[in-house]
C-alpha positions in Angstrom: 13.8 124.9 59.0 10.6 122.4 59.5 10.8 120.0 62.3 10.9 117.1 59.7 14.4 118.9 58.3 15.7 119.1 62.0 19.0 117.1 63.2 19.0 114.8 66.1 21.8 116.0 67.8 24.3 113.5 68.6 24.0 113.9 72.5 20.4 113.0 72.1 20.9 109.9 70.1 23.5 109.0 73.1 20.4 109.4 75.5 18.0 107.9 73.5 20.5 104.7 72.8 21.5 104.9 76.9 17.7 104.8 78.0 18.2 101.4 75.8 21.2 100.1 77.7 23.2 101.0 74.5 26.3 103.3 75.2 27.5 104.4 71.5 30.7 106.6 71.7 30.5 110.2 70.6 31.4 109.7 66.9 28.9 107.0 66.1 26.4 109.1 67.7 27.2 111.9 65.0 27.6 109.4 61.9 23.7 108.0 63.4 22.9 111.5 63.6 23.9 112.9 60.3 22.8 109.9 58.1 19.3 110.4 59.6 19.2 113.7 58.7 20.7 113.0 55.0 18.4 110.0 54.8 21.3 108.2 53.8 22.0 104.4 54.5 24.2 103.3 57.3 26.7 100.9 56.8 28.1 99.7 60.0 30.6 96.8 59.6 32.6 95.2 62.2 33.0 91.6 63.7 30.1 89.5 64.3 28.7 90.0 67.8 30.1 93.6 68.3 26.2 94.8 68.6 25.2 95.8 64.9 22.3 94.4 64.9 21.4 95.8 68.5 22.1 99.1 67.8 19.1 99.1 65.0 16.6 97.8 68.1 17.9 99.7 70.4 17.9 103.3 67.9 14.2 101.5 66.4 12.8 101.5 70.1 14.4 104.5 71.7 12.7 106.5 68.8 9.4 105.0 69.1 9.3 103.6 65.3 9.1 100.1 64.1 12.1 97.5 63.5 11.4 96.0 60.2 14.4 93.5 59.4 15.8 91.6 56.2 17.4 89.0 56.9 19.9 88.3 54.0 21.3 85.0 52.7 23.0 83.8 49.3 20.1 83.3 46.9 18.2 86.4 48.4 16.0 88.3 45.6 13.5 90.5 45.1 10.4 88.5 46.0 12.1 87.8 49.1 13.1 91.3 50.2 10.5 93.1 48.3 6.8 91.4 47.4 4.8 89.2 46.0 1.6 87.9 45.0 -0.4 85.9 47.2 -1.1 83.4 44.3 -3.3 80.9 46.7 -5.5 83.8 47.2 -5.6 84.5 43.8 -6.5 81.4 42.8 -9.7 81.3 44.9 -10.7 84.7 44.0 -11.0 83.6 40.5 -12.9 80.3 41.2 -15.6 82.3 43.4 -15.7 85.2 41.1 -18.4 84.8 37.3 -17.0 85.4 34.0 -15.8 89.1 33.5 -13.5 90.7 31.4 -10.3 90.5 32.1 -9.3 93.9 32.1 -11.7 94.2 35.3 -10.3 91.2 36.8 -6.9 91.7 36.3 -7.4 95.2 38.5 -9.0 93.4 40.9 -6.3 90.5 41.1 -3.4 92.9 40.9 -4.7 95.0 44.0 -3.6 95.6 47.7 -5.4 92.9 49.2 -3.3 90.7 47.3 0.2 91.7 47.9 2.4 90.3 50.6 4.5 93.2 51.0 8.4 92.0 52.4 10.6 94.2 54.1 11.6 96.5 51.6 8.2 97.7 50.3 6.6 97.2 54.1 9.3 100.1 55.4 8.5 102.2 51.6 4.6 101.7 52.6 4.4 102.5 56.7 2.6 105.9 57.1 4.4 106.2 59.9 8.6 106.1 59.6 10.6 102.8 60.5 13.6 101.6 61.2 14.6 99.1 58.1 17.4 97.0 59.1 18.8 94.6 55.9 21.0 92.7 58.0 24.1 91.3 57.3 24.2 92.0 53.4 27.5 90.4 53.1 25.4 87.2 52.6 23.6 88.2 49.4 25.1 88.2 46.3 25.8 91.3 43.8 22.8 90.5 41.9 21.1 91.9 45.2 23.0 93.7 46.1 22.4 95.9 43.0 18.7 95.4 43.4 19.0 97.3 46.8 20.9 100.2 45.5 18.5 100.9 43.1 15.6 101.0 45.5 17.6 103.3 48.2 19.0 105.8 45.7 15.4 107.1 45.2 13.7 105.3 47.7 11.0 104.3 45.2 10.4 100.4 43.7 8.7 99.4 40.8 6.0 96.6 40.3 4.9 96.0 37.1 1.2 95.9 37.9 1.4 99.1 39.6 4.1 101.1 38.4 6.5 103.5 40.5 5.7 103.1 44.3 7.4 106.2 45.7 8.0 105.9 49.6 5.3 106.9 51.9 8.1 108.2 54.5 11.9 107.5 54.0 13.2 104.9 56.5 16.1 105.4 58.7 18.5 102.2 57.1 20.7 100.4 58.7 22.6 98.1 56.6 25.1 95.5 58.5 28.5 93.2 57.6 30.5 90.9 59.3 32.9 91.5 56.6 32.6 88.4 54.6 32.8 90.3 51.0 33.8 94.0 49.9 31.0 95.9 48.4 30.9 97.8 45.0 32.0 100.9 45.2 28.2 102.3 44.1 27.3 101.2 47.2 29.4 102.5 49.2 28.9 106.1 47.9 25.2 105.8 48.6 25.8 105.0 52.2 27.3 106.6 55.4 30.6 104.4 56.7 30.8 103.6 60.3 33.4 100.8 61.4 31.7 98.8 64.8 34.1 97.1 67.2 34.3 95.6 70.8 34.0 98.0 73.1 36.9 99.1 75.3 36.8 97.8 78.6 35.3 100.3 80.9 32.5 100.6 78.5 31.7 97.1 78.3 32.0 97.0 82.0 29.9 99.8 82.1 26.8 97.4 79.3 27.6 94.6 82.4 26.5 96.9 85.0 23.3 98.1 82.7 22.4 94.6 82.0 23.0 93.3 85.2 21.4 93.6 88.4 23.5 93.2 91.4 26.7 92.5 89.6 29.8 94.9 91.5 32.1 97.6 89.7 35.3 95.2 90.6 33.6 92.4 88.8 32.4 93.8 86.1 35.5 95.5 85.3 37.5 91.9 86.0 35.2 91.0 83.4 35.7 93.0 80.8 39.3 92.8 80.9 39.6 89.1 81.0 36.7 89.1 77.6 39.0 92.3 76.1 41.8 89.9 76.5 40.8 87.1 74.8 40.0 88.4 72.1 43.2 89.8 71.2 44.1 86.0 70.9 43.4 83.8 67.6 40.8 82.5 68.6 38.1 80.7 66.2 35.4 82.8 67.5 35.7 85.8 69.3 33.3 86.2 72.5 30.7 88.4 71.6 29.2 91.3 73.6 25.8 89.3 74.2 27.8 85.9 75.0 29.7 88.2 77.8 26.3 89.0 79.2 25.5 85.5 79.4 28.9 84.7 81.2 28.7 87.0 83.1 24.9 86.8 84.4 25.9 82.9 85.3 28.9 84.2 87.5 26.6 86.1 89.2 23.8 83.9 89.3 26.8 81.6 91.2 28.0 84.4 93.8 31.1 84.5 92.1 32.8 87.7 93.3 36.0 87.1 91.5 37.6 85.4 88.7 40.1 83.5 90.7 37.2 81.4 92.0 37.8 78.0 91.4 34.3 77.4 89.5 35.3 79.5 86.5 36.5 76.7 84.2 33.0 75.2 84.3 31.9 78.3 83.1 33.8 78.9 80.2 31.2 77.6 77.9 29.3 80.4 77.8 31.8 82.7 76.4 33.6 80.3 73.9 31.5 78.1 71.9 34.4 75.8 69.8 36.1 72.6 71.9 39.4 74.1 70.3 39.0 77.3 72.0 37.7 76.0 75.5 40.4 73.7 75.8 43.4 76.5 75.2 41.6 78.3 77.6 41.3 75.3 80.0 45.1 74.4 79.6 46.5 77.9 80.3 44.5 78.8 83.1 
């Protein structure tokens, strides 16, 4: 067995991730682990804010590779995700160059220096292996979403002018939903499955103490329990795992010790972002 063939093991993907500040539980290290080695797409879905998107960085830095991220939104297509000619460039190429034939030109027109290479074909055409992150792909439409299983099933493109453009080194993907549409069911056979939530408690108390200096196991704790809490409610939006950092780095940044300090309300804010939400809060506490 090469090194290239080698698994990560799942403890070392929990050390690389810690080293980040990112404490994944055991069987998310082994899904990480096994659809590196399969070079299969992950899809993780979950709620938004439950650290999708941070795992990628986290997993993209830890290994020492590069984060290259797609965005995606309704509309999204190929010249977008993919390439496209740098037309302006193009243009000026054929003012400055003399009459030729067009057979030599159209070689010269149709080469590297004029391709602005998007995600997709970026991560297919790194010598060195990446991290490609296509990030929330609930937002694009089937069209794309077609598109995109075609390129990872083979992890080759095509462009016209070129032909076939096999990938230099297979990415590690990491495709993310909030859950805002089901997928086909091609899809879904062509990645790995891994459902993301909140954290329980003591490990979110445990991201607190990572994140933030100075801030007391009590506290932390108190924290986590009072977020964990509120998000069993019905609430429009959820407190995310970043927007509990930011809470509770204010508390601290007050010399709040406790959540019975009479300051709190002020603070609420931070962690709920909708008037409907900050007033229940308000009123029952």
């Amino acid at each position: 067995m090469t090194a290239e063939e080698k698994r990560i093991s799942e403890a070392k993907i929990k050390e690389i991730l810690a080293t980040e500040h990112y404490f994944a539980e055991d069987d998310l290290a082994l899904i990480l682990s096994l659809a590196d080695f399969l070079h299969k797409p992950l899809l993780l879905e979950g709620p938004a804010g439950v650290g999708k998107t941070d795992l990628a960085r986290c997993l993209a830095h830890g290994l020492g590779m590069e984060l290259i991220r797609l965005q995606c939104y309704e509309g999204l297509d190929e010249r977008h995700a993919l390439y496209e000619w740098n037309y302006q460039k193009q243009l000026l190429f054929l003012e400055s160059r003399p009459q030729g034939s067009w057979d030599s030109l159209e070689a010269e027109l149709f080469s590297a220096p004029f391709l602005l290479a998007r995600p997709i074909l970026k991560a297919f055409l790194s010598e060195r292996r990446t991290v490609l992150l296509i990030d929330e792909i609930d937002k694009s439409d089937e069209e794309f979403e077609s598109f995109l299983l075609e390129a990872l099933s083979d992890f080759a493109v095509t462009i016209p002018e070129w032909g076939t453009v096999q990938a230099k080194t297979k990415p590690l993907v990491i495709l993310t939903s909030n859950g805002a549409r089901d997928f086909s069911d091609a899809l879904k056979r062509r990645c790995v499955h891994y459902d993301l939530n909140y954290p329980d408690e003591a490990r979110e108390a445990l991201i607190l103490r990572a994140k933030i200096p100075g801030i007391g196991e009590r506290l932390s704790l108190a924290i986590a329990e009072f977020v964990a809490d509120l998000r069993r409610k019905s609430l429009r939006k959820k407190p995310s795992i970043a927007e509990t950092i930011d809470w509770a780095r204010v508390l601290v940044s007050l010399g709040i010790e406790n959540l019975k300090d009479e300051r709190i309300p002020a603070t609420y804010s931070f962690l709920l972002k909708y008037r409907e939400d900050l007033e229940w809060l308000k009123n029952i506490k």
